[in-house]
C-alpha positions as CSV (number, residue, x, y, z in Angstrom):
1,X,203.1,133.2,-157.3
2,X,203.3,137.0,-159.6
3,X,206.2,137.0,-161.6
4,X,208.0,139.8,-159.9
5,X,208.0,137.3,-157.2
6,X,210.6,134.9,-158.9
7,X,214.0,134.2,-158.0
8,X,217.0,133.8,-160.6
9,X,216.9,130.2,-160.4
10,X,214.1,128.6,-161.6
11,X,214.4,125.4,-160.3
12,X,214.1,126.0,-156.8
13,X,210.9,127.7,-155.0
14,X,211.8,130.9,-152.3
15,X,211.9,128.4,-149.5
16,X,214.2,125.6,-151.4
17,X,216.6,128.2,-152.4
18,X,216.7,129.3,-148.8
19,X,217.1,126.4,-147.6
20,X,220.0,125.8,-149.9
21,X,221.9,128.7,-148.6
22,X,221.3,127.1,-144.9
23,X,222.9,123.8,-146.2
24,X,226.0,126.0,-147.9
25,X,226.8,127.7,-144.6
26,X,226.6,124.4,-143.2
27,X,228.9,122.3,-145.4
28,X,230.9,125.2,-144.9
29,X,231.6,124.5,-141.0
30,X,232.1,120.6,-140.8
31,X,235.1,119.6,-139.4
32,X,236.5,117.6,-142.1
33,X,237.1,120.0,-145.0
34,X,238.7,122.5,-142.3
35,X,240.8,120.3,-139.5
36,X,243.6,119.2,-141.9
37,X,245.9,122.9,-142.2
38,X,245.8,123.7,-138.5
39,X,246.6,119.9,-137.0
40,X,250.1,119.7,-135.5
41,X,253.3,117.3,-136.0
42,X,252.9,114.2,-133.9
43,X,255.6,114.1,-131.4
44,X,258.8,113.1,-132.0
45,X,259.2,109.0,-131.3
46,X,262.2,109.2,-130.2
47,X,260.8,111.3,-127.3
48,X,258.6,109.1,-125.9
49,X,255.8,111.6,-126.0
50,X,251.6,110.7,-127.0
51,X,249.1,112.0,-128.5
52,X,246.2,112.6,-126.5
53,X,242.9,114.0,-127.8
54,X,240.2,115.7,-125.6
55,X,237.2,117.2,-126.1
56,X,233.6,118.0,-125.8
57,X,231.0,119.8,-127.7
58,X,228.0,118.7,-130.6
59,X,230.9,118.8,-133.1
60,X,233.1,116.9,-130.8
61,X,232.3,113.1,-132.5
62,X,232.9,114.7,-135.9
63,X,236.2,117.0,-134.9
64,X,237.4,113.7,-133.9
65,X,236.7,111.8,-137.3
66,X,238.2,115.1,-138.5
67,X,241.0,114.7,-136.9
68,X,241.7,110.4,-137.2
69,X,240.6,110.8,-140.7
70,X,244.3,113.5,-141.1
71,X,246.2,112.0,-138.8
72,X,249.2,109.9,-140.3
73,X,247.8,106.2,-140.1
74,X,251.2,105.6,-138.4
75,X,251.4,107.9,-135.4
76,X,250.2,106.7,-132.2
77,X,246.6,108.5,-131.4
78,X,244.1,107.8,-128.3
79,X,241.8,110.0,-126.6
80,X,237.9,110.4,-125.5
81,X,235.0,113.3,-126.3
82,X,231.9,113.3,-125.1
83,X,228.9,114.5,-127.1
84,X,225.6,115.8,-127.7
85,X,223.2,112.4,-128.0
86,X,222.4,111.3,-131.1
87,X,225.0,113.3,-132.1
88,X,227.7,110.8,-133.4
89,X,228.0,110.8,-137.0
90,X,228.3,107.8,-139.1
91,X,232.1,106.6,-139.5
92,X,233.3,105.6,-142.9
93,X,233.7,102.1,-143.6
94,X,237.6,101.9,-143.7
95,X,238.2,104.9,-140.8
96,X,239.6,102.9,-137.6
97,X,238.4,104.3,-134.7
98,X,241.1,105.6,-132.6
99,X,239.3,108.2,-130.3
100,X,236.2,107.1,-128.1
101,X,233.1,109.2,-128.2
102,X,230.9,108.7,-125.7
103,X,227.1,110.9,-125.4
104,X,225.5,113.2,-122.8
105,X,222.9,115.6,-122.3
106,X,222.6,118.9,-123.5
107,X,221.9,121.9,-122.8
108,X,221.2,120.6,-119.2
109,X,224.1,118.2,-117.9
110,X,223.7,114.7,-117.0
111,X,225.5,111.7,-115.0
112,X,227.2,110.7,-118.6
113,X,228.5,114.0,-119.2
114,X,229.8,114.7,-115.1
115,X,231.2,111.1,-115.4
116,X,232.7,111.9,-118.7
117,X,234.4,114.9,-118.0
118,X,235.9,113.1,-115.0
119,X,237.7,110.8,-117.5
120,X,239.0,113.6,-119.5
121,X,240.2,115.5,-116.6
122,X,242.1,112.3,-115.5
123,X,243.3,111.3,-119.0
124,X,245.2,114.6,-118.6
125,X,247.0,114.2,-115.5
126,X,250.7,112.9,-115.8
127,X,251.5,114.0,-118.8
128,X,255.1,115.1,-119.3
129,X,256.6,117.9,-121.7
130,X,256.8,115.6,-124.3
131,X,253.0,115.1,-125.0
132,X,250.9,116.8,-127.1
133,X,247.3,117.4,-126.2
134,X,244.7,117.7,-128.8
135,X,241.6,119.6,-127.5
136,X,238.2,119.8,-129.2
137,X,235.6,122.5,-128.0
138,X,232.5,122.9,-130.1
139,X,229.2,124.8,-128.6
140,X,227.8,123.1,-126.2
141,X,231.1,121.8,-124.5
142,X,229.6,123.8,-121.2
143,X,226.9,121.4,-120.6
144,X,228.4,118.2,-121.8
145,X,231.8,118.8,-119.9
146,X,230.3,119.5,-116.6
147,X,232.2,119.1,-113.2
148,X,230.9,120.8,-110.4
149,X,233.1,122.9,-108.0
150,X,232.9,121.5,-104.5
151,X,230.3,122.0,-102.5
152,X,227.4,121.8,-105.6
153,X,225.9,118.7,-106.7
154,X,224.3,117.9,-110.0
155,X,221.7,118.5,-109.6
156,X,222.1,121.8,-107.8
157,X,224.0,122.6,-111.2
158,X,221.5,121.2,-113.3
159,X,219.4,123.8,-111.8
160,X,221.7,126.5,-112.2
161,X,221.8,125.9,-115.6
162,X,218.2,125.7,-116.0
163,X,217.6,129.1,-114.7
164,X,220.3,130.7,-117.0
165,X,218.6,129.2,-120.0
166,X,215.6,130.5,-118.7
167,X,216.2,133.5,-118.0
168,X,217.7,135.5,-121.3
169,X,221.2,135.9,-119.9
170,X,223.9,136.2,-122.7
171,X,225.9,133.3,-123.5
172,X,229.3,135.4,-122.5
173,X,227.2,135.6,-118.9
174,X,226.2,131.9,-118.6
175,X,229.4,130.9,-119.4
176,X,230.8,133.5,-116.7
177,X,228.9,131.1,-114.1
178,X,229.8,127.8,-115.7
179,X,233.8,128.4,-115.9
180,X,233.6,129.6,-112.1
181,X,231.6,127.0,-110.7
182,X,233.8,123.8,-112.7
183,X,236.5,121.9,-112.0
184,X,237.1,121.6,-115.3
185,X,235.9,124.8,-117.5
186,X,237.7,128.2,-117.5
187,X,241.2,126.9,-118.4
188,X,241.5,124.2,-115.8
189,X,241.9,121.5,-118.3
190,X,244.8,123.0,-120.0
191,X,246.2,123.5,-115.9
192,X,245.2,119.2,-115.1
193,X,247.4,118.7,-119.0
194,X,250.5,121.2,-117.7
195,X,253.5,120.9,-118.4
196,X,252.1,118.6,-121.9
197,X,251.4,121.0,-125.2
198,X,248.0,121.7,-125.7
199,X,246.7,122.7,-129.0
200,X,242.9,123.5,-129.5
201,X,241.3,123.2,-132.4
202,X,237.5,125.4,-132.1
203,X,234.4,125.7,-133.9
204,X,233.2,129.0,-132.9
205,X,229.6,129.8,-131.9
206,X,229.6,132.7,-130.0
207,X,229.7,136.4,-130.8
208,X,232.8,137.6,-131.4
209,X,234.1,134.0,-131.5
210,X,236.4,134.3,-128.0
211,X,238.1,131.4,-127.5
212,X,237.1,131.9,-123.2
213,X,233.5,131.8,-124.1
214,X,233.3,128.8,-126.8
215,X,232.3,125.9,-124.6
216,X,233.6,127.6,-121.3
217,X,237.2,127.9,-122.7
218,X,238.6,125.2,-120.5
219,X,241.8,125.0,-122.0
220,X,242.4,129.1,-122.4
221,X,242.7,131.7,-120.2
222,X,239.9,133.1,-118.3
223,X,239.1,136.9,-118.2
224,X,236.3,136.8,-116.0
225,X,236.1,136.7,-112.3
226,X,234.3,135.4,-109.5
227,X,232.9,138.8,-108.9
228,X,231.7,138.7,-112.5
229,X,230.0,135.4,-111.6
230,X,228.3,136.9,-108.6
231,X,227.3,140.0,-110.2
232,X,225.7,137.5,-113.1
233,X,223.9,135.4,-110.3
234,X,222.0,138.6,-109.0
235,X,221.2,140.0,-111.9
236,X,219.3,137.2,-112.7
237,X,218.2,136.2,-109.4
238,X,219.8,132.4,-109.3
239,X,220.8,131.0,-105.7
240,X,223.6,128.8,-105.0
241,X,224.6,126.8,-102.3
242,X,225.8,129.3,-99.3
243,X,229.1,127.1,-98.8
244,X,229.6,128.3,-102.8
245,X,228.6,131.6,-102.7
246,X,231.1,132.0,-99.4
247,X,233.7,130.7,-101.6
248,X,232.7,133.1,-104.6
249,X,233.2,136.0,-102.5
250,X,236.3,134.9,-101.0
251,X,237.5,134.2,-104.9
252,X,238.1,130.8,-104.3
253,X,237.1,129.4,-106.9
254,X,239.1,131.9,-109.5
255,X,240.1,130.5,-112.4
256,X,244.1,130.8,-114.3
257,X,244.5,133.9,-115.8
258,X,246.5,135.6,-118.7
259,X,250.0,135.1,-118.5
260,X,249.5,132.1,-116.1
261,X,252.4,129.4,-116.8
262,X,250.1,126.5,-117.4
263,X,249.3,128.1,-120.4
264,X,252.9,128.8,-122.0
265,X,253.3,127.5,-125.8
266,X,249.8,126.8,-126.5
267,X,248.0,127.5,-129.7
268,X,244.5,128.0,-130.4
269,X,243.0,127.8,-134.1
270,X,239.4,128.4,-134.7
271,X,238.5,126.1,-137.7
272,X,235.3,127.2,-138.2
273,X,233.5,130.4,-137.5
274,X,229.8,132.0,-137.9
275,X,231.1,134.5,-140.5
276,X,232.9,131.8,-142.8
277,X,229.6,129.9,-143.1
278,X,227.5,133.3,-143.8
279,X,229.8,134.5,-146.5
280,X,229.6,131.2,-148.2
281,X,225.9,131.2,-148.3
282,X,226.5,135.0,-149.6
283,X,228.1,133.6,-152.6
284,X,226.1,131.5,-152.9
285,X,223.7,133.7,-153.5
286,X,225.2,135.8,-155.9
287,X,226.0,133.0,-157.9
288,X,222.0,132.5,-158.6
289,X,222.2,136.4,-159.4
290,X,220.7,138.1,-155.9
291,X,222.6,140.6,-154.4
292,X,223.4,139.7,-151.1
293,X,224.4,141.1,-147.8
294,X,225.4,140.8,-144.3
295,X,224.3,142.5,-141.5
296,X,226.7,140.4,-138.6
297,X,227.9,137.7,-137.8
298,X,227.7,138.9,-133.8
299,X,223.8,139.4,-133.1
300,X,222.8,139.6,-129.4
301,X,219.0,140.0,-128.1
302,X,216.1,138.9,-127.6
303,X,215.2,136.7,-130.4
304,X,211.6,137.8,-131.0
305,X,212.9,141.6,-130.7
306,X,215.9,141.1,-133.7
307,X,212.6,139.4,-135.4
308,X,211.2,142.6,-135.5
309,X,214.6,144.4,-136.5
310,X,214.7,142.4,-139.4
311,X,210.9,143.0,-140.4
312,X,211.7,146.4,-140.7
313,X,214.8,146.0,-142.7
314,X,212.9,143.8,-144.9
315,X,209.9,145.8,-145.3
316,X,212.0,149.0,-146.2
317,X,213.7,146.8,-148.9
318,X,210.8,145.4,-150.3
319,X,208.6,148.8,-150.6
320,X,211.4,151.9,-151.1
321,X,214.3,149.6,-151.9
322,X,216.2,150.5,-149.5
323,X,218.8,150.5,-148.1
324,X,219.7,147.4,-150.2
325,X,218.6,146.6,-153.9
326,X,216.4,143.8,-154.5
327,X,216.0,140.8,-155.4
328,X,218.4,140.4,-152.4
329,X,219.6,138.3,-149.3
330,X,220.1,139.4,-146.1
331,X,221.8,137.0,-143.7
332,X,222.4,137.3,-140.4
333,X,223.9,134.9,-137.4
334,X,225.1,135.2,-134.2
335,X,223.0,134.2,-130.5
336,X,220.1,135.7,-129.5
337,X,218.2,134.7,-126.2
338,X,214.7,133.5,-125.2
339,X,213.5,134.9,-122.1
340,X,210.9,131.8,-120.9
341,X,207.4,133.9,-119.9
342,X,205.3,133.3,-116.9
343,X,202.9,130.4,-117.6
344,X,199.4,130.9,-116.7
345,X,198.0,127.7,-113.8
346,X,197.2,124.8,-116.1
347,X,198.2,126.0,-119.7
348,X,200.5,124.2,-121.8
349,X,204.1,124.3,-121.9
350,X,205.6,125.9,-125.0
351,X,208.4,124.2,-127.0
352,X,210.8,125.7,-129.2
353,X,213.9,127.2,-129.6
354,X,215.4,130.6,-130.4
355,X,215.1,130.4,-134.2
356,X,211.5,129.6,-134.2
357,X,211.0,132.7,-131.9
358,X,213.2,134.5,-134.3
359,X,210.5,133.6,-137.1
360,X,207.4,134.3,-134.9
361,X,208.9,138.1,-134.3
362,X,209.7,138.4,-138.2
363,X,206.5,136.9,-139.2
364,X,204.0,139.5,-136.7
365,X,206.1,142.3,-137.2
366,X,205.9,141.5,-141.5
367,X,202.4,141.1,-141.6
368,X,202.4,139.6,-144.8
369,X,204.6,141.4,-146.8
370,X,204.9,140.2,-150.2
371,X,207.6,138.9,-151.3
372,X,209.5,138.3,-148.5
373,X,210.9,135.1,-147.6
374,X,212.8,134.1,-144.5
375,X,214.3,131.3,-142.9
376,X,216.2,131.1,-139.5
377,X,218.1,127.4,-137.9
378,X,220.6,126.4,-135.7
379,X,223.2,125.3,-137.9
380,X,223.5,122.3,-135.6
381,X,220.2,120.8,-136.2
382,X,218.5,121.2,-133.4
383,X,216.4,124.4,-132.4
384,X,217.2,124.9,-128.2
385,X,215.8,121.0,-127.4
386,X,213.5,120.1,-130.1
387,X,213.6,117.8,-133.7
388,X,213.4,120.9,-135.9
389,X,216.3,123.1,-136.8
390,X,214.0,126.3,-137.1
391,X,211.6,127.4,-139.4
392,X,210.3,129.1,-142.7
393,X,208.3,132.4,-142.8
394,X,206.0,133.1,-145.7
395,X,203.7,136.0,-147.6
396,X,201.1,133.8,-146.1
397,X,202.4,132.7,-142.7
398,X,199.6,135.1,-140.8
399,X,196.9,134.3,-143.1
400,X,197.4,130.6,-143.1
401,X,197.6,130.4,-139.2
402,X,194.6,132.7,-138.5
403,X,192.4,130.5,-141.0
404,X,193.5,127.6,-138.6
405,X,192.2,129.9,-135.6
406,X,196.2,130.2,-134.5
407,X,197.0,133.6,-132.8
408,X,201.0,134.4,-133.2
409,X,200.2,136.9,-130.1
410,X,199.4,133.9,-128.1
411,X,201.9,131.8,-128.9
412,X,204.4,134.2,-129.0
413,X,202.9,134.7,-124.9
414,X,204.0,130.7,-124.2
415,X,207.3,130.5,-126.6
416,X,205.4,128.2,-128.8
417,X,207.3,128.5,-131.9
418,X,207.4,124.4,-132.2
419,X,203.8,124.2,-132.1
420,X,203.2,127.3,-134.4
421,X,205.1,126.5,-137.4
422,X,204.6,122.6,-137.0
423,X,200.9,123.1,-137.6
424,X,201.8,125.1,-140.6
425,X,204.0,122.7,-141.7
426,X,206.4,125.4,-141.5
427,X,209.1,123.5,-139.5
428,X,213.0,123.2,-141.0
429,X,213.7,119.8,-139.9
430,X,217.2,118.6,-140.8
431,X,218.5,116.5,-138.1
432,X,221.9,116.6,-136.2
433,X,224.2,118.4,-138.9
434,X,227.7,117.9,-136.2
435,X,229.4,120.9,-136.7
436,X,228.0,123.9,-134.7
437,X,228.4,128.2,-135.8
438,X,225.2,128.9,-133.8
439,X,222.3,130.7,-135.6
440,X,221.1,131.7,-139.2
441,X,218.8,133.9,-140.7
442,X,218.3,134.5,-144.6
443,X,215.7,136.8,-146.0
444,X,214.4,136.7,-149.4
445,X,213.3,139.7,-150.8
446,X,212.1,139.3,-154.3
């Protein structure tokens, strides 16, 4: 590597210091360095009242570790999540287990999570005044806490949610659908724990970090309507049941709104957010002497398109030096969307998720520039439904793939990030990391 091509810290390589930043934004999110200041008094004993803790999401198992490990050991404590599998983190030897956690699928609902969110919706019935109601919603609470409206089965909603993935909608527009077609999502829980407290503590991982979009808001009021459902649905040409549709255009299946009762003395704390985790990897990498800067937290699109948004940026950086100073960082999060192409008869399947598209859109749209560095993950581990968190983009990422007879353009034609950067050996692999502030993107420009 040319000298110019260093970075301030000698003892880590472009892609280990990267990598470092990821695991900064990270540590930044988990649940137990951020659950402790926003966690309410128990109830008063002499009351009568419990403490009942629900939730669902891929940080649910460790928001509930969070929450038993700052809890006083004294005061009463029961509850159930339901998370992603494989998802559970390891308990410390001398923390008693006081919540359940139980797995499901994700991000296309199963039996487990359908027979889970039954439980949760029943734990909440019959509370009284005096109980407090602990909720924890993480992404992927929509899929995991799934109970379809009536009249859809699960697998019709399976399907449903299959198509959304599929098809590039927004995840304020899937989430539209979810809420209005649940029993559960969309502020019904907090209407099945009325008239008990509820107080939700939320890791945000959506744009703009709304409360109503993180897992389907099922204990906050809902914005949306069923016309905003419908008007999703054709947009993206999904069908439904005709005995749902009717009931979407009659607005039966509206959801509690603003101002609604069931929702009077809440409180909602996000303890984690996207743009907590991407300043902390920013100071991070000022602290090894870059400069470092942050174009948003919030970033929508396609994910191979903001690829090519960020090429440019980079390319302007690393040739004119501008409109940012190198050596620099620029990081970047938020949720893009990969819209699943036509297969041709007979060809494979691609696999990946929307950082590895991300880094296929960077990588053809750099075409090698020298010295730039990129890497983009899911800061939950797992990139859409693979083992691979995302993926690193090189000087050499082109040249290295065309040597092995690998055409980006083709794969970029199946959504084949997974089997791109894996035969570069390319892939970030971390495993689950249980917290969850959606995606991030570092570039190194040297």
């Amino acid at each position: 590597m040319p000298a110019t091509h260093t970075i301030p810290r000698p003892d880590l390589e472009p892609g280990a210091f990267l990598e470092h930043l990821y695991n900064v934004a990270v540590l930044r999110a988990l649940p137990l360095h951020n659950t402790a200041a926003y966690l309410p008094a128990p109830p008063d004993p002499a009351s009568g009242g419990r403490t009942i803790v629900l939730g669902a999401g891929k940080a649910a198992g460790s928001m509930a570790q969070a929450v038993e490990t700052w809890w006083p050991v004294n005061a009463p404590l029961q509850g159930l999540v339901v998370t992603r599998y494989h998802h559970i983190p390891p308990r410390a030897p001398d923390l008693k287990q006081r919540i359940e956690v139980v797995e499901a699928s994700h991000p296309v609902p199963d039996a487990a999570g359908m027979a889970a969110a039954q439980r949760i919706l029943a734990m909440a019935r019959g509370l009284t005044k005096n109980d407090l109601v602990l909720c924890l919603i993480s992404g992927g609470a929509s899929a995991l806490l799934t109970l379809p409206t009536v009249g859809l089965t699960l697998e019709q909603k399976q399907n449903v949610n299959l198509a959304l993935l599929d098809s590039g909608a927004s995840i304020s527009d899937m989430n539209c659908v979810r809420k209005h077609l649940s029993r559960i999502k969309g502020g019904r829980l907090a209407a099945a724990c009325f008239p008990a407290r509820v107080v939700t503590l939320a890791i945000s991982d959506v744009p703009g970090d709304d409360p109503g979009i993180i897992g389907s808001g099922p204990t906050v009021p809902d914005v949306t309507t069923c016309a905003d459902a419908l008007a999703v649905l054709r947009r993206y040409r999904i069908d439904l049941p005709a005995e749902v549709l009717d009931a979407l255009r009659k607005n039966d299946l509206e959801t509690p709104k603003p101002g609604d009762a069931v929702f009077m003395g809440h409180a909602v704390h996000l303890i984690a957010t996207p743009q907590q985790s991407l300043e902390a990897a920013a100071a991070a990498a000022r602290a090894a002497g870059l400069n470092a800067y942050l174009l948003s937290d919030a970033m929508e699109g396609e994910s191979r398109e903001v690829g090519k948004v960020h090429a440019a940026l980079a390319r302007a950086v690393a040739l004119r030096g501008q409109p940012f100073t190198r050596p620099c960082v620029i990081l970047s999060g938020g949720e893009t969307t990969v819209t699943i192409r036509p297969r041709t008869p007979g060809a494979a399947k691609g696999r990946g998720g929307r950082a590895g598209e991300f880094c296929m859109g960077l990588a053809q749209a750099l075409q090698g520039q020298p010295g730039v560095y990129a890497l983009a993950a899911d800061t939950d581990g797992i990139d859409g439904v693979e083992d691979n968190a995302g993926a690193h983009v090189l000087p050499d990422t082109l040249q290295r793939a065309n040597a092995l007879g690998m055409k980006i353009d083709q794969y970029l034609d199946r959504n084949d990030a997974y089997g791109y950067f894996s035969a570069l050996g390319d892939l970030v692999v971390t495993g689950p990391t249980h917290t969850n502030v959606n995606d991030f993107r570092a570039i190194l420009v040297l």
